[in-house]
N, C-alpha and C positions, 0 to 999 in steps of 0.2 A: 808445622802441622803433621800429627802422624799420621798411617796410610789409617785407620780405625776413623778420626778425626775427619779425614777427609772422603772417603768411601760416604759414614753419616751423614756431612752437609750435602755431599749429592742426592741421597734419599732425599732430603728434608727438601732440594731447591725442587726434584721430577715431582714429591707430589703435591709441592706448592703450586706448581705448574695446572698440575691434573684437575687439582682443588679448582683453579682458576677457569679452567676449562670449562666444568661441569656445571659453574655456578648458574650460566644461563639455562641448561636444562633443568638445572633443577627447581630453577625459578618457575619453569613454565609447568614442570609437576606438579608444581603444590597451586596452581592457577586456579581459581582466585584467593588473593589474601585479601582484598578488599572489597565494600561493594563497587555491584556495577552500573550503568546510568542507560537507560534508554531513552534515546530522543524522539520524541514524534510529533511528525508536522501539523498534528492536528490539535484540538482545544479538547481540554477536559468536559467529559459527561458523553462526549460521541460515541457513535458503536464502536470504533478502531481504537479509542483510547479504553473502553471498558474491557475488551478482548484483551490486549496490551498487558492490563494492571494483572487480569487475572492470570495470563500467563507469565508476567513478571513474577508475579508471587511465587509460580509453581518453580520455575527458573530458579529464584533463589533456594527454593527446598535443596531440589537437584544438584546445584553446585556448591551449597554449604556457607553460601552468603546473601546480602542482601541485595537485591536490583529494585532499581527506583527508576520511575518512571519521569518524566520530565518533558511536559508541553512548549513547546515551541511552534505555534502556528505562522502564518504570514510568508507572503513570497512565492505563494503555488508551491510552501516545499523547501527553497530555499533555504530558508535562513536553518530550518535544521538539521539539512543537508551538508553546510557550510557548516556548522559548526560541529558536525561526527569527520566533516573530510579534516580537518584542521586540529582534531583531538590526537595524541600519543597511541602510535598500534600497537596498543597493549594488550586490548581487548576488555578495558573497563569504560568505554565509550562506544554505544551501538547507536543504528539506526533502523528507527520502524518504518520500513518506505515501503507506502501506497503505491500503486501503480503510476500513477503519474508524476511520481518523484524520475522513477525508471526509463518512462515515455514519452511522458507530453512535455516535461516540463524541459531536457537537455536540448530537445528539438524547434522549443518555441524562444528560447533565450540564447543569442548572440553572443555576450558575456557572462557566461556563469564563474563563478572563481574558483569552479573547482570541472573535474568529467564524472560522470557517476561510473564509468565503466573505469577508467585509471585509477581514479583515485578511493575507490571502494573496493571490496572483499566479501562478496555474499557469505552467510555465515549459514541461511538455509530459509525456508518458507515456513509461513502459518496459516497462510490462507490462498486457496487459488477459486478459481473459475466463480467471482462472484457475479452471477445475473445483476444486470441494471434494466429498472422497469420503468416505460411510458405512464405517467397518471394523471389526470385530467380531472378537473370540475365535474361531478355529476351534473352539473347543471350545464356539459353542453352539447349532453342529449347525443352524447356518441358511445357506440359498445364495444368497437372494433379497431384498430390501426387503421386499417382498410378506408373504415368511417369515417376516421379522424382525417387519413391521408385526403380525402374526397373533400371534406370542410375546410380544409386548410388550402386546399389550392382554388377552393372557389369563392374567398375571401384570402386574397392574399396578403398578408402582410399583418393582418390582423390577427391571427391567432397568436398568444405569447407562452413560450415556453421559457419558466424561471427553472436555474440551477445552480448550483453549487458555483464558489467562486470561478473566475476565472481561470481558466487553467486547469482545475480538476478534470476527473474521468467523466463526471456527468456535465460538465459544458462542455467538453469535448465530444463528447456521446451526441450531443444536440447538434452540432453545428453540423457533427459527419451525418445525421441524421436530414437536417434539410438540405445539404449537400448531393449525397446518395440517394436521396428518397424523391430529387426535386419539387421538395416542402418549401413554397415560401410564409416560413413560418419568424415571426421574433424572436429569439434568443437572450435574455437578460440575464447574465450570472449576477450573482448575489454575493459579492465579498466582504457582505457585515451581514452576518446572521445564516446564510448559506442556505442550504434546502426547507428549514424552520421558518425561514422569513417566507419564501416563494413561498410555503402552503397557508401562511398565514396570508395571503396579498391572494391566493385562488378561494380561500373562504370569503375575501372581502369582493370578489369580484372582479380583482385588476390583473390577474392571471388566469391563466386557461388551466397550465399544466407543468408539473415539473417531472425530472428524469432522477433516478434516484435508486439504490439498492433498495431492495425491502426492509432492512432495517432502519432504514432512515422514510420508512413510508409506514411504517404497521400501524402507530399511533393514531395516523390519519385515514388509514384503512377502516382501521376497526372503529372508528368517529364518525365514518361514509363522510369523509371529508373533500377524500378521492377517491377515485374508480382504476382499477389498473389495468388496461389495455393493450399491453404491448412488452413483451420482454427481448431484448437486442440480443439477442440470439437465434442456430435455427433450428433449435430443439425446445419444445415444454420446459416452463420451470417444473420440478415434480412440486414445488406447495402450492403451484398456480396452475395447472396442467389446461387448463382452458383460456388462459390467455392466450393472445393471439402471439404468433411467435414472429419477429418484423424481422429475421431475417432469411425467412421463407418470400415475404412480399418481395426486399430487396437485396434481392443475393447476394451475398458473400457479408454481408450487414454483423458483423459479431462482436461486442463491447462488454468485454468482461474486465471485471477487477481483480486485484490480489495484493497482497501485504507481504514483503519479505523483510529480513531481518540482516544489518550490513555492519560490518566491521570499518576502520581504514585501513587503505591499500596496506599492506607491508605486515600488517598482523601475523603475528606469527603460525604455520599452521599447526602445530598443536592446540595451540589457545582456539582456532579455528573449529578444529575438531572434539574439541570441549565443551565448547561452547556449543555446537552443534548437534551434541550427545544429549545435552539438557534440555536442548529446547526442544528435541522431538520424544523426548521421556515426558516435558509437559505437556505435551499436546496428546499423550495416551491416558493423562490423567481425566480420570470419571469428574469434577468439577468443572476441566477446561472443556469438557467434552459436552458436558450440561450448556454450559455457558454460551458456547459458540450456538447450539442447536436453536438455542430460548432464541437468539439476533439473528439466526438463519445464516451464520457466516458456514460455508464447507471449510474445514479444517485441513490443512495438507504439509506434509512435512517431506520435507525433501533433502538430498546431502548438499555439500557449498556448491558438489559441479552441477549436479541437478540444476539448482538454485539458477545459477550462471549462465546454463546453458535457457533455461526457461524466460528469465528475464530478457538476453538477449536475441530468441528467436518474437521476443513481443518488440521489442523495439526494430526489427527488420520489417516487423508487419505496421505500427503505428506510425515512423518517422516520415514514410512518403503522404501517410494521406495528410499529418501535423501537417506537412510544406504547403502541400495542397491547397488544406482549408486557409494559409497563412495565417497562420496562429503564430509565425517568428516573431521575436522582437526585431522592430526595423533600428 
């Protein structure tokens, strides 16, 4: 070989090397080539999946592909939990998790197959501080929490409050509710049909009252199907400013929701910060911005540590009272 000959094949071998090198970063430059998949634990038509789509759509504007959306209910959470922790951290597999994906549900289950804090990668938020509100039968003649508090412990055991499955924030909201508030009141979550079924069973009469955002109650509002009483928190809602505020009655009482948006663990952070670029560009968008206003959801966008750090100072506040109420799986 001459010295020409061999000087050459060294070029050729350092920047095959380089080549080699580079190939991951520039994989994650050009992120995404494909579309991407959002999971969410909940069923198609609900508020959180209608938010979801619309900000899917805007997502795929923003990053130059398409994101689909993909229901997976069942399990408190679970099952589409399990199936974002178990997907490639590529970052074409997310998860839309409800607050009690976050809270209720690592704390109340023994064997889960996956940790939401290990095995996830907050990617950033869509929604925070959502109010959950007390609503009640007009027909039982109550205006107030106060009221309600007074009716319930002087018929005990009889008053019934339906809610959302098992496991969610609004059966969870109930039980820390007769718990804290010493309500001996029923509790009956609803895991076929969810807060739809409870207001259809308080129109028929076999329910008192369910707990519920406002957008899973406006239908029924504006029908005076229910009457709204009580918001779990210890400030005014501003669209409700005259409901009673129940965490004024029992201090320290505060049950809000929120929706973040989760990668798996190991996701690269580029892809991270990508990803995190678009979803808070759709949520400036004037459609997501109509959208969320119309279902009264607050919109909030946050960066991954934000994200991180939020989720985790809720789960320092939710985990003791979960143990509390025994809501573990034994």
């Amino acid at each position: 070989m001459t010295r020409f000959s061999f000087i050459a094949s060294a070029i050729a071998s350092l920047l095959a090397a380089a080549c080699g090198d580079l190939a991951p970063a520039l994989a994650q430059d050009t992120f995404p080539t494909r579309p991407i998949r959002i999971v969410l634990p909940l069923p198609a038509g609900s508020a959180p999946d209608v938010l979801t789509r619309v900000v899917a759509e805007q997502l795929g504007r923003n990053l130059g592909q398409q994101v689909i959306v993909e229901n997976r209910p069942g399990g408190g959470g679970a099952i589409a939990a399990q199936a974002v922790a178990s997907a490639p951290p590529d970052g074409y597999t997310l998860l839309l998790g409800v607050s009690s994906i976050w809270t209720i549900l690592p704390a109340q289950k023994n064997k889960l197959a996956f940790d939401v804090n290990r095995d996830f990668t907050q990617v950033g938020m869509i929604v925070g501080g959502i109010p959950i509100h007390l609503a009640v039968s007009p027909k039982l003649g109550v205006r107030s929490f106060t009221e309600f508090a007074t009716l319930a412990r002087s018929r005990p055991g009889e008053i019934v409050v339906g809610t959302n499955g098992a496991g969610t924030l609004p059966h969870f909201a109930a039980l820390a509710l007769a718990k804290m508030g010493n309500l001996p009141i029923t509790v009956v979550p609803y895991n076929q049909g969810g807060t739809t079924a409870a207001i259809s069973d308080i129109m028929g009469g076999r329910v008192h009252g369910t707990i519920e955002a406002i957008s899973g109650l406006r239908g029924a509002i504006q029908a005076g199907d229910v009457k709204l009483i009580g918001v779990m928190q210890d400030k005014p809602d501003p669209l409700f400013p005259d409901v009673s505020t129940i965490g004024t009655t029992i201090r320290g009482f505060s049950m809000i929701g929120f929706m973040s948006v989760a990668a798996p663990a190991g996701t690269p952070d580029r892809v991270v910060r990508r990803l995190n670029e678009g979803l808070a560009a759709a949520l400036e968008t004037q459609i997501v911005r109509q959208r969320f206003d119309e279902l009264s959801f607050p919109s909030q966008s946050m960066t991954p540590a934000e994200a991180t750090a939020f989720v985790q100072n809720e789960q320092k506040r939710w985990w003791p009272l979960v143990e509390e109420l025994d809501m573990r799986a034994k």
